[in-house]
TORROPA-484874 format. One line per 10 residues: their letters; for each residue z, x, y of N, C-alpha, C. Coordinates in Angstrom, 1 decimal. Atoms other than C-alpha are relative to their C-alpha. Example, Ala and Ser with C-alpha at 12.3 -4.5 7.8 and 13.67 -1.06 7.14 Angstrom:
REM residues 2
AS	0.0,0.9,-1.2,7.8,12.3,-4.5,0.0,0.9,1.2 | 0.0,-0.9,-1.1,7.1,13.7,-1.1,0.8,-0.8,1.1
//
This chain:
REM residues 253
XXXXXXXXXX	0.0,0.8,-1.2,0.0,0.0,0.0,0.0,0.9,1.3 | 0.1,-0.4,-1.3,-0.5,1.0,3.5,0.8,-0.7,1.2 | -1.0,0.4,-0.8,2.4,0.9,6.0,-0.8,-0.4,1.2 | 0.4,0.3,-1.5,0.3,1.0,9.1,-1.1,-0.9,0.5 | 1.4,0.5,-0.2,-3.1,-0.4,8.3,-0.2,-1.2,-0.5 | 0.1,1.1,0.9,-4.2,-3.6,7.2,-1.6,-0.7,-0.1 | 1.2,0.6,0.1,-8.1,-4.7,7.9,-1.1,1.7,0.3 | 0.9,-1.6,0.3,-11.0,-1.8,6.7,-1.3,-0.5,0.1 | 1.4,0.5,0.0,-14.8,-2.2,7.3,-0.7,1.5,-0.3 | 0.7,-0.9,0.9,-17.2,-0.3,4.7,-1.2,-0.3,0.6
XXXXXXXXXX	1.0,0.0,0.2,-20.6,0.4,5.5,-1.2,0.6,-1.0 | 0.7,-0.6,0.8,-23.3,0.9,3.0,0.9,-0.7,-0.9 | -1.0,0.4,1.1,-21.2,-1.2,1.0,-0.6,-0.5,-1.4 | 0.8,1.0,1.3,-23.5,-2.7,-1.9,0.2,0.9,-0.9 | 0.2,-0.6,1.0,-23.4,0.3,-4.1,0.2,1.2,0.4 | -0.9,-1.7,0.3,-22.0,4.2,-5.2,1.2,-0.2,0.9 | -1.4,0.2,-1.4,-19.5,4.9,-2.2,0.3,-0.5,0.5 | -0.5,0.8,-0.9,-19.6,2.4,-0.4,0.5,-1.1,-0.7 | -0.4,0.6,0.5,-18.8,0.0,-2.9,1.2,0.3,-0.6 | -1.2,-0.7,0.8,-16.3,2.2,-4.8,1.1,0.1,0.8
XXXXXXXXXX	-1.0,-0.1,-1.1,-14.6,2.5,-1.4,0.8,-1.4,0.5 | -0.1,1.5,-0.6,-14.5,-1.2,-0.5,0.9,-0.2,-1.6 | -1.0,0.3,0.7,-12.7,-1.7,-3.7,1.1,0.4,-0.8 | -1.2,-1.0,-0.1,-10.2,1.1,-3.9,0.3,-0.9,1.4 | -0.6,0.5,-0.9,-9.3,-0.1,-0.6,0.4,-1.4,0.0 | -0.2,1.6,0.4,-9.3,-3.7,-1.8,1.6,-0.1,-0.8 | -1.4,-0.1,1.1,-6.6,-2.5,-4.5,0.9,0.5,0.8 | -1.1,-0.3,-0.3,-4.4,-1.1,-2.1,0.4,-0.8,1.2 | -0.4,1.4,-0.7,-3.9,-4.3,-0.2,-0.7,-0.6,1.5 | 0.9,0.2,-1.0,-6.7,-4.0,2.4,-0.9,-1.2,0.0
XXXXXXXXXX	1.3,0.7,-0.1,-8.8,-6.8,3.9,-1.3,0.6,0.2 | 1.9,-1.0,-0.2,-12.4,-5.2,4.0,-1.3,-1.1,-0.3 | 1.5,0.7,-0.6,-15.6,-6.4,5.5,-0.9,0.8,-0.4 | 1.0,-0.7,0.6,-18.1,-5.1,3.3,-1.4,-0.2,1.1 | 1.1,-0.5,-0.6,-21.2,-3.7,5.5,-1.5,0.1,-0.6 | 1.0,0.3,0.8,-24.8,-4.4,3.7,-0.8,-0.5,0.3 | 1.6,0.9,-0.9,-28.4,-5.5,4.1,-0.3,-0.8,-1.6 | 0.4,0.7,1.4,-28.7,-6.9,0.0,1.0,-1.4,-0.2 | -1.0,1.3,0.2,-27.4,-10.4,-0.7,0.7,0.2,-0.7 | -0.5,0.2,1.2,-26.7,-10.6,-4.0,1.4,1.1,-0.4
XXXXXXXXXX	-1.4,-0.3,-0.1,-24.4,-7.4,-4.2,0.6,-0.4,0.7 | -1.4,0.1,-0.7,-22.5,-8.4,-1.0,0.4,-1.1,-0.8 | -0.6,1.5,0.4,-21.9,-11.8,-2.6,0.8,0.7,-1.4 | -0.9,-0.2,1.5,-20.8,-9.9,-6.2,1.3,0.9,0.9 | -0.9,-1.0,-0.6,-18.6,-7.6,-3.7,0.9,-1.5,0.3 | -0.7,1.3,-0.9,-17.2,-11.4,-1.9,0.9,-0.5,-1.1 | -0.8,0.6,1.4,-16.0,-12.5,-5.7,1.3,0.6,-0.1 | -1.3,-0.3,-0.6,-13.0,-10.2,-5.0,0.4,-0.2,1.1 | -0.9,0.3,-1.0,-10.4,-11.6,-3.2,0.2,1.2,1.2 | 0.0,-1.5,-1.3,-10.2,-10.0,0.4,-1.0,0.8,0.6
XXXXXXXXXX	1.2,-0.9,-0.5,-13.6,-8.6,0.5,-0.9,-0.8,1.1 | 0.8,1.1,-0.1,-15.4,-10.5,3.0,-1.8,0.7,0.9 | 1.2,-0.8,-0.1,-19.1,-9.6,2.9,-1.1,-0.4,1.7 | 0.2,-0.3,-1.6,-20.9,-8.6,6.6,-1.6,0.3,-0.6 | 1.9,-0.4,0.3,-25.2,-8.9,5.8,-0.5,0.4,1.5 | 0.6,-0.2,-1.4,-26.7,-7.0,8.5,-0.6,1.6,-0.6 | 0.7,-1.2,-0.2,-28.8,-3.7,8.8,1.3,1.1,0.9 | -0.7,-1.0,-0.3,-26.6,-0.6,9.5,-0.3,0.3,1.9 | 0.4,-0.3,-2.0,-28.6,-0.4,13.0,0.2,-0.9,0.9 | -0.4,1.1,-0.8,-27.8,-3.8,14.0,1.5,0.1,0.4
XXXXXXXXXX	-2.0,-0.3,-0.7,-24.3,-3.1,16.0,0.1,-1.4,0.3 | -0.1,1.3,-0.5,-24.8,-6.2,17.5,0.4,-0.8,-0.5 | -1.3,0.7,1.0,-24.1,-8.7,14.6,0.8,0.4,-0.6 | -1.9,-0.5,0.7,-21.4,-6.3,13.0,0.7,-0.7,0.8 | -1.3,0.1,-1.4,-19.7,-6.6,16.2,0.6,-1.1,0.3 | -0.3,1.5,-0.4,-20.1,-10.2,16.6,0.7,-0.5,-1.2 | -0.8,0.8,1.1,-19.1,-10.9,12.9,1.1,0.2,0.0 | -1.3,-1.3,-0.3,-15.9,-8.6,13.7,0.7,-0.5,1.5 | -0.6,0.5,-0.6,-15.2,-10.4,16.7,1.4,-0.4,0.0 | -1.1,0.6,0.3,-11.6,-11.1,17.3,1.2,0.5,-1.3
XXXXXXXXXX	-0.9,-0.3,1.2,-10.5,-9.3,14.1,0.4,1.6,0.5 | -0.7,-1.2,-0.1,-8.4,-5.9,14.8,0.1,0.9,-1.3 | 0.7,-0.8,0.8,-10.1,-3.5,12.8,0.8,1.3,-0.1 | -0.7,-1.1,0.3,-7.9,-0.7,11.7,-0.6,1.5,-0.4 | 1.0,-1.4,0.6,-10.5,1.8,9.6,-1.5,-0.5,-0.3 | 1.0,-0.4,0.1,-13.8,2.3,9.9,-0.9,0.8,-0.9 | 1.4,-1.0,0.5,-16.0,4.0,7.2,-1.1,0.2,0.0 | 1.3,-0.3,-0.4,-19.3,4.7,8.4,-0.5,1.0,-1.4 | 0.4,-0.3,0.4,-20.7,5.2,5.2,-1.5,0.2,-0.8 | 1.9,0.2,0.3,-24.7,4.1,4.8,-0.7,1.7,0.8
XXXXXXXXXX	1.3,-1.4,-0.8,-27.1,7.0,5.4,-1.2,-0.1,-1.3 | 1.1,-0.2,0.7,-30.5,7.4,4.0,-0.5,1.3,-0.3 | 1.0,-1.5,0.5,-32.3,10.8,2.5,-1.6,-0.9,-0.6 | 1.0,0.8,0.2,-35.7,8.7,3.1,-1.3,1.0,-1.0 | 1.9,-1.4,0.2,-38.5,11.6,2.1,1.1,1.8,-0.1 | -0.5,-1.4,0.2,-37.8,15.2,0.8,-1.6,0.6,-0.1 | 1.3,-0.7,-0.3,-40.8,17.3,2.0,-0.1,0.8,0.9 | -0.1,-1.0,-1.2,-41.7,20.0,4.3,-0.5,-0.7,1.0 | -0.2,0.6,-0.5,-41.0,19.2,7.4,-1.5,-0.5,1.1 | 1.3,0.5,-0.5,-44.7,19.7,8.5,-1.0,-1.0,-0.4
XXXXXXXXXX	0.6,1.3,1.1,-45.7,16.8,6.0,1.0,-1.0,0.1 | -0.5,1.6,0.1,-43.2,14.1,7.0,-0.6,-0.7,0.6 | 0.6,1.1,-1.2,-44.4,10.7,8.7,1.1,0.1,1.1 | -1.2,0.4,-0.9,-42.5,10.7,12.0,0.6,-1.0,-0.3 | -0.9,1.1,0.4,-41.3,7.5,11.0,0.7,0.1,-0.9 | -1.2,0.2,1.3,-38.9,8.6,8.5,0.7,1.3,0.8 | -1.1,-0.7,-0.5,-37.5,11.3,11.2,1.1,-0.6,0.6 | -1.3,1.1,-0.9,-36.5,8.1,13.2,0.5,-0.6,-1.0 | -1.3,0.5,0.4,-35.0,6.7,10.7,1.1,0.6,-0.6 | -0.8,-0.8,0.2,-32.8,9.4,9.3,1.4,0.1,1.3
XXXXXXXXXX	-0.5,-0.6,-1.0,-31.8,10.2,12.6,0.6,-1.6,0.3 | -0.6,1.5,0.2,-31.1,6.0,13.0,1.0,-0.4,-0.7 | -1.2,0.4,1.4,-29.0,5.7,9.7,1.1,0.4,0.3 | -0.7,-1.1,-0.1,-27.5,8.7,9.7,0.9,0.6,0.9 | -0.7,-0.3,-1.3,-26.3,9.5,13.3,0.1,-0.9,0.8 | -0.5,1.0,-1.3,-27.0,6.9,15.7,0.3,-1.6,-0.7 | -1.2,1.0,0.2,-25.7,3.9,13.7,1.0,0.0,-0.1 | -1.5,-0.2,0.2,-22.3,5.2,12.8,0.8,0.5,1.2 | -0.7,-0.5,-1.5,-21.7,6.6,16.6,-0.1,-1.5,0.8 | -0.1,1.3,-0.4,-23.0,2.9,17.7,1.1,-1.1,0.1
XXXXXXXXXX	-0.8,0.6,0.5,-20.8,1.5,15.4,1.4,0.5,0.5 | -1.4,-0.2,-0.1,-17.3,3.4,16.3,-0.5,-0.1,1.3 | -0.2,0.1,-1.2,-18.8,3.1,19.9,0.9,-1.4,0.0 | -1.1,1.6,0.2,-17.7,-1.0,19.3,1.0,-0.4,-0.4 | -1.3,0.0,0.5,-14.9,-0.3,17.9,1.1,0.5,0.3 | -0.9,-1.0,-0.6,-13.1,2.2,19.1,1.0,-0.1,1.1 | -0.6,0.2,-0.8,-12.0,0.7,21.8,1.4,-0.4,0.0 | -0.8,0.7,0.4,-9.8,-1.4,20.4,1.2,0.6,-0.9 | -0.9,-1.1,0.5,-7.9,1.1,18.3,0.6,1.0,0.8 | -1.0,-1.0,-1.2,-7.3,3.6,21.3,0.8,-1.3,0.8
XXXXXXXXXX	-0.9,1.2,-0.6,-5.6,0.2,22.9,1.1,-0.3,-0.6 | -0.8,0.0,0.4,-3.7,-0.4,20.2,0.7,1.2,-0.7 | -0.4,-1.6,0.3,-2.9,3.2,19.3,0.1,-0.4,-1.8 | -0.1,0.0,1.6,-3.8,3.0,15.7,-1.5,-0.5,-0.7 | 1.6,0.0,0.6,-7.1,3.6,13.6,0.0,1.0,-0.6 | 0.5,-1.1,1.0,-8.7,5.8,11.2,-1.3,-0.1,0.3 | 1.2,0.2,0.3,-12.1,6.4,11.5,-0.8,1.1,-1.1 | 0.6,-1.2,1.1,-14.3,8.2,8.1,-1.4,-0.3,0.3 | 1.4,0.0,0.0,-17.7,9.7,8.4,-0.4,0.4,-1.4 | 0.7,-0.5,1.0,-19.4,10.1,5.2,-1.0,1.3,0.1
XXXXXXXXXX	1.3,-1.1,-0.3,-21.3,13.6,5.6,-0.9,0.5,-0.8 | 0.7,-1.0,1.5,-23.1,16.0,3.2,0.2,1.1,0.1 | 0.6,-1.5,0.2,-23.3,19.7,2.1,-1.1,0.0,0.9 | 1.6,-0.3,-0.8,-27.2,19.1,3.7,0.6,0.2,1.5 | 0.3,-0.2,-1.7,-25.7,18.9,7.4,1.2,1.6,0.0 | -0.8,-1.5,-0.5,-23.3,22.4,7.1,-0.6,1.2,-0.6 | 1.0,-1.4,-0.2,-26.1,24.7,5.7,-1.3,-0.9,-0.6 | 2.0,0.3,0.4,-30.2,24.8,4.8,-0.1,-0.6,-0.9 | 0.0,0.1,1.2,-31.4,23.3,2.4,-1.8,-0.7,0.0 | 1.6,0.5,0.0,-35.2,22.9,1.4,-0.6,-1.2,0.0
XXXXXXXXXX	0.7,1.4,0.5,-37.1,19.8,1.7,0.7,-0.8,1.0 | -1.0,0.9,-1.0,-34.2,18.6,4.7,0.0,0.1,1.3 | 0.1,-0.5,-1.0,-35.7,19.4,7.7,0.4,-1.1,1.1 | -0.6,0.5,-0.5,-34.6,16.1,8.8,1.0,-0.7,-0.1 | -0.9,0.8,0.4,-32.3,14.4,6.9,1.5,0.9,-0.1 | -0.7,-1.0,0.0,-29.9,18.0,7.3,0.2,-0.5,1.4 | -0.4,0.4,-1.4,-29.8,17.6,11.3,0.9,-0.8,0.3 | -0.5,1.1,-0.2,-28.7,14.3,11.2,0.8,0.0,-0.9 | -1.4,0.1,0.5,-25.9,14.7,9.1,0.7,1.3,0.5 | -0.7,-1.0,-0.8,-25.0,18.2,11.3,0.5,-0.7,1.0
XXXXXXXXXX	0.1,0.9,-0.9,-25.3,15.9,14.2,1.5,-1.1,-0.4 | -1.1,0.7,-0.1,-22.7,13.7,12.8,1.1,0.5,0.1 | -1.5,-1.1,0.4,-20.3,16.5,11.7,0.6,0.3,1.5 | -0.5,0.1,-2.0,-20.4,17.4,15.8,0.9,-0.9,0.3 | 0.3,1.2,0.0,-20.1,13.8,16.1,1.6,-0.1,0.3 | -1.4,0.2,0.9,-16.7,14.0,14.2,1.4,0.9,0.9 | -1.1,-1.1,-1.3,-15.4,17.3,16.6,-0.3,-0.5,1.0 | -0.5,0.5,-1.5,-16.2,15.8,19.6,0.8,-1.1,0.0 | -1.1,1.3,0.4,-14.2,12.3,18.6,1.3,0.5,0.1 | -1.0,-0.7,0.5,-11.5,14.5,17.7,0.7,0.3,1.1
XXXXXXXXXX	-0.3,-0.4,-1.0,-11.3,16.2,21.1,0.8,-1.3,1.4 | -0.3,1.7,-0.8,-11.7,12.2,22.9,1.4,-0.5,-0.3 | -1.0,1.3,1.0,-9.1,10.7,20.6,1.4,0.9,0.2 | -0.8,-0.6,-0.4,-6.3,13.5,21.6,1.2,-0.8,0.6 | -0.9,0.6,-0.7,-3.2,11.4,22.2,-0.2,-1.5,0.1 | 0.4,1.0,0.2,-4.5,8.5,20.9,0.9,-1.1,-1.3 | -0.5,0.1,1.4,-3.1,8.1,17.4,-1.1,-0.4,-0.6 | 1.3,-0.1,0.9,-6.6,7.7,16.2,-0.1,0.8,-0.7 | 0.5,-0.9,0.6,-7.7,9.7,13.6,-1.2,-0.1,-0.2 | 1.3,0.4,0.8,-11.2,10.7,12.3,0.3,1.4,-0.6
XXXXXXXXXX	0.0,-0.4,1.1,-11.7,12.1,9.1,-2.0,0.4,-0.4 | 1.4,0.1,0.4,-15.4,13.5,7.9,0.0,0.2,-1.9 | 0.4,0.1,1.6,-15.9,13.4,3.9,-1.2,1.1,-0.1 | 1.8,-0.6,0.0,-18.7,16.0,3.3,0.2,0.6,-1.8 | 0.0,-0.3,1.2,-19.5,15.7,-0.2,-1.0,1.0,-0.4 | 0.9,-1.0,0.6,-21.8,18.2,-2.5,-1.0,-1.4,-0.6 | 0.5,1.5,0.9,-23.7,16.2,-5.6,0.0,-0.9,-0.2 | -0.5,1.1,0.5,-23.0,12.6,-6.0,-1.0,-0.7,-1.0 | 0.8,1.4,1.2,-24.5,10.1,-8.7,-0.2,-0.8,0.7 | 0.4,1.3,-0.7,-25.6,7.6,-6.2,-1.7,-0.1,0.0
XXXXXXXXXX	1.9,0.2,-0.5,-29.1,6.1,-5.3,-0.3,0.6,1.0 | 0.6,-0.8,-1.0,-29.4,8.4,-2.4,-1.8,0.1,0.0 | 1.7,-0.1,-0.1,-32.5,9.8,-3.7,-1.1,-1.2,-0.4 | 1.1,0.7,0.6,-33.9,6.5,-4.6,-1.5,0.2,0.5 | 0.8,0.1,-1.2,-36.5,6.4,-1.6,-1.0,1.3,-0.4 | 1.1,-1.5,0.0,-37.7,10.3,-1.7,-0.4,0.3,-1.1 | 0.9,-0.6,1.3,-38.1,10.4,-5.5,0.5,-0.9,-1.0 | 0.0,1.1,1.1,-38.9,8.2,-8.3,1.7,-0.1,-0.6 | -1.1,0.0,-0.4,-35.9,7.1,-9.6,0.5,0.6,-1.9 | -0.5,-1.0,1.4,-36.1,8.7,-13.6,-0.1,1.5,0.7
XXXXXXXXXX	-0.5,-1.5,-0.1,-37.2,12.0,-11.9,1.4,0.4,1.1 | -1.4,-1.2,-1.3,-34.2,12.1,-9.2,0.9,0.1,-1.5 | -1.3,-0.3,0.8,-32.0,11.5,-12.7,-0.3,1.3,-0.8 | 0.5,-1.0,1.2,-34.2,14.1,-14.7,0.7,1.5,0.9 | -0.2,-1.7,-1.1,-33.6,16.9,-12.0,1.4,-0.3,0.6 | -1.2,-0.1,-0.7,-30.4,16.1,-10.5,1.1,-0.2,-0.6 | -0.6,0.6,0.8,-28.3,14.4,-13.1,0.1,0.2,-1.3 | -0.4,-0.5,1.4,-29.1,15.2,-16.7,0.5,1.2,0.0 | -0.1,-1.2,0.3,-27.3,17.7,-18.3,1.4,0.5,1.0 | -0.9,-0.3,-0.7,-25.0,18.1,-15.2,1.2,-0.7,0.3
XXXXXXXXXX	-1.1,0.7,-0.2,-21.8,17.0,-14.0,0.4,-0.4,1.5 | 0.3,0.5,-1.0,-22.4,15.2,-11.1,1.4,-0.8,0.6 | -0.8,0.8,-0.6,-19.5,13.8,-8.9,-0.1,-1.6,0.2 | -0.1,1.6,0.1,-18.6,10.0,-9.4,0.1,-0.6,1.7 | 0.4,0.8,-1.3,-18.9,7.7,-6.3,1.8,-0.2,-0.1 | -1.6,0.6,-0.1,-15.0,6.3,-7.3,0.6,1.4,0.8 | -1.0,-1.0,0.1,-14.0,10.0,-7.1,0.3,0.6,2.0 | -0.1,0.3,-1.2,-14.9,10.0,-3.4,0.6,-1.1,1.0 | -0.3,1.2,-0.3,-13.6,6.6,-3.0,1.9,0.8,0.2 | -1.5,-0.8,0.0,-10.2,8.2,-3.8,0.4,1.1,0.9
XXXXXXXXXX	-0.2,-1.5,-0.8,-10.4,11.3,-1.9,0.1,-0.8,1.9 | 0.1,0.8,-1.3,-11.2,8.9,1.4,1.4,-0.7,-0.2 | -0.9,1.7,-0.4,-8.4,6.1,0.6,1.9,1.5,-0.2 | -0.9,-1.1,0.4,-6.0,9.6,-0.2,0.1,0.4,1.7 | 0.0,-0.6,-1.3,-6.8,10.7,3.5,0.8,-1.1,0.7 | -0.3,0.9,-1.0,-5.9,7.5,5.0,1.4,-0.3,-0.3 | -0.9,0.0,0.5,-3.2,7.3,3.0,1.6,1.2,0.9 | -1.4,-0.6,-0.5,-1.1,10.1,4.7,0.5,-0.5,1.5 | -0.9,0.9,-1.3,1.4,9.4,7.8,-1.1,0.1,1.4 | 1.0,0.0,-1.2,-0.1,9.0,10.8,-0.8,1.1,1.1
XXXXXXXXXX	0.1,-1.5,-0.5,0.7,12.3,12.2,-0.7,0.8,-0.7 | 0.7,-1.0,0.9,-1.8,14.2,9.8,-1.3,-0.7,0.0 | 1.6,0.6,0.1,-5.3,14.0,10.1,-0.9,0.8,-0.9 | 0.6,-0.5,0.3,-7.5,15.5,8.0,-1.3,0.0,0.4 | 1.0,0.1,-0.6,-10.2,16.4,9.6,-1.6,-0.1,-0.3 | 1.8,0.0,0.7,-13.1,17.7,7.3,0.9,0.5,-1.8 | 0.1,-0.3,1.7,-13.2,17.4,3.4,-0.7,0.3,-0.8 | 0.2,0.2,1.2,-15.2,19.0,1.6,-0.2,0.8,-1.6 | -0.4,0.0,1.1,-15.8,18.6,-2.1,-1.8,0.0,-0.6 | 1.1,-0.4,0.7,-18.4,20.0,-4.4,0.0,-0.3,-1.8
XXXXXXXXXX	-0.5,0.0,1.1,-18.6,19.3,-8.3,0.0,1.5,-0.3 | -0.6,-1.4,1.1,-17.1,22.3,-10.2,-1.2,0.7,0.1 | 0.7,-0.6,0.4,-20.6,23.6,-11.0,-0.8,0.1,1.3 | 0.7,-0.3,-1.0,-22.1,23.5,-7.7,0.8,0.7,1.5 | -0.6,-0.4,-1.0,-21.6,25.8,-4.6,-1.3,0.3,1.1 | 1.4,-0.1,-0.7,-23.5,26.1,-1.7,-0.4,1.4,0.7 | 0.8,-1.3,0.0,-26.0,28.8,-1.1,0.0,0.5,-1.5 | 0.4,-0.6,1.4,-25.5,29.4,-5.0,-0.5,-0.5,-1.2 | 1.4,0.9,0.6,-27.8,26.7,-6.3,1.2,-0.8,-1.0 | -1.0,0.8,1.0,-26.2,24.5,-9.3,0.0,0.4,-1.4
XXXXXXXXXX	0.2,-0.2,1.8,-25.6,25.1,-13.0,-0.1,-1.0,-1.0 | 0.8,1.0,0.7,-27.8,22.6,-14.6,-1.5,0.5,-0.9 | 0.6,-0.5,1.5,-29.9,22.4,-17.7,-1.7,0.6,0.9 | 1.5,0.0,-0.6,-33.3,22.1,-15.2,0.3,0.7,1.5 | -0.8,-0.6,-0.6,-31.5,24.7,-12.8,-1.2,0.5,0.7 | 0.8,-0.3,-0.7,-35.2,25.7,-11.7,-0.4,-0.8,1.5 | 0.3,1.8,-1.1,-36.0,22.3,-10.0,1.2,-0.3,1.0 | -1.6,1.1,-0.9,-32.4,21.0,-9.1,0.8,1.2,1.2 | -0.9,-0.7,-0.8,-31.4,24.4,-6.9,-0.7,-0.2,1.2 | 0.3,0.7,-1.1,-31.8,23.4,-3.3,0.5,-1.3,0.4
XXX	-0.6,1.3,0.1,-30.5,20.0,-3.8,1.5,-0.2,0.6 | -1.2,0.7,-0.6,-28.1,18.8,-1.5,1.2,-1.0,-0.2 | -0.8,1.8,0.6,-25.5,15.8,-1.8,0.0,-1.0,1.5
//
């Protein structure tokens, strides 16, 4: 249970982290407004008590805001982001740099702009950015989907500096590998499992869920700032130890 907090809003909530988060948070007596653009999961997310599901596009601030009206929002996880296209950066379509940079950066700074307010008022909030390994070093094929998750990490230190004497916290998560549909978009969806997934030991979505609801979890006075967490077998700049170890080194989380 949570002494201080009581209403949490998940973004990206339909599935891996964002789902896994929304209902770790659910178990520890949180109301949460699941964040989502698919029906059908938010409605299977709605079937637990507490969850109440928020359909909108991660870019639309405007209806979160309005659905959120009136309710005193305690934690924030800004956790939707897209990895649309993996390609050199001289072969992307511009249109997948704006949306990276859309998803990734300027929805989740949108989103705690509408929020925020209301937590430095009442002196009390948490805000989590979901990051990656791709935005704290190189990584091939990420010439834009790496920026925009650097961009957020900034994001996270300049908050940090604002929020001084606030009792706000913000928290960034910056995972390595995960098991999620990330790469649905940029690559079929047997070869993201053939290259990234078989054979390896890929970090669970729950396991992140925990690591986030563990941050929020300490007293007020302790912030953790940046977390992150890599599976065992992967480190960065030293590629990963996987069966198809030719293919899968470069690969970000």
């Amino acid at each position: 249970m949570f002494d201080t907090y009581r209403v949490a809003v998940v973004t990206g909530a339909t599935g891996g982290i964002g789902k896994a988060t929304v209902l770790e948070l659910r178990r520890r007596g949180l109301t949460v407004y699941a964040v989502g653009r698919s029906e059908a999961p938010l409605q299977e997310l709605a079937a637990t008590d507490g969850v109440i599901p928020i359909q909108a596009d991660v870019r639309d601030t405007e209806t979160i805001a309005r659905a959120l009206a009136g309710i005193e929002v305690d934690v924030l996880v800004n956790n939707a982001g897209i990895l649309s296209t993996r390609a050199l950066f001289h072969e992307i379509d511009p249109a997948e740099i704006d949306a990276m940079i859309d998803v990734n950066l300027k929805a989740p700074m949108h989103l705690t702009r509408a929020l925020l307010p209301g937590m430095v008022e009442r002196k009390r909030g948490h805000l989590l950015y979901v990051g990656s390994s791709g935005g704290q070093a190189p990584y091939p094929n990420m010439g834009a989907y790496g920026p925009s998750k650097a961009g957020l990490s900034l994001f996270c230190d300049n908050l940090r500096c604002d929020l001084l004497g606030s009792s706000v916290r913000v928290t960034e998560v910056v995972p390595g590998r995960v098991q999620t549909d990330l790469y649905r978009t940029a690559m079929a969806g047997n070869q993201a499992r053939a290259l990234l997934y078989d054979g390896y030991r890929p970090i669970q979505p729950e396991n992140i869920a925990s690591i986030v609801v563990n941050a929020i979890e300490l007293p007020v006075f302790v912030d953790v700032a940046r977390i992150e967490v890599f599976p065992t077998d992967q480190a960065t700049g030293g590629g990963t130890m996987v069966k198809h170890q030719d293919e899968a080194n470069g690969s970000a989380g």
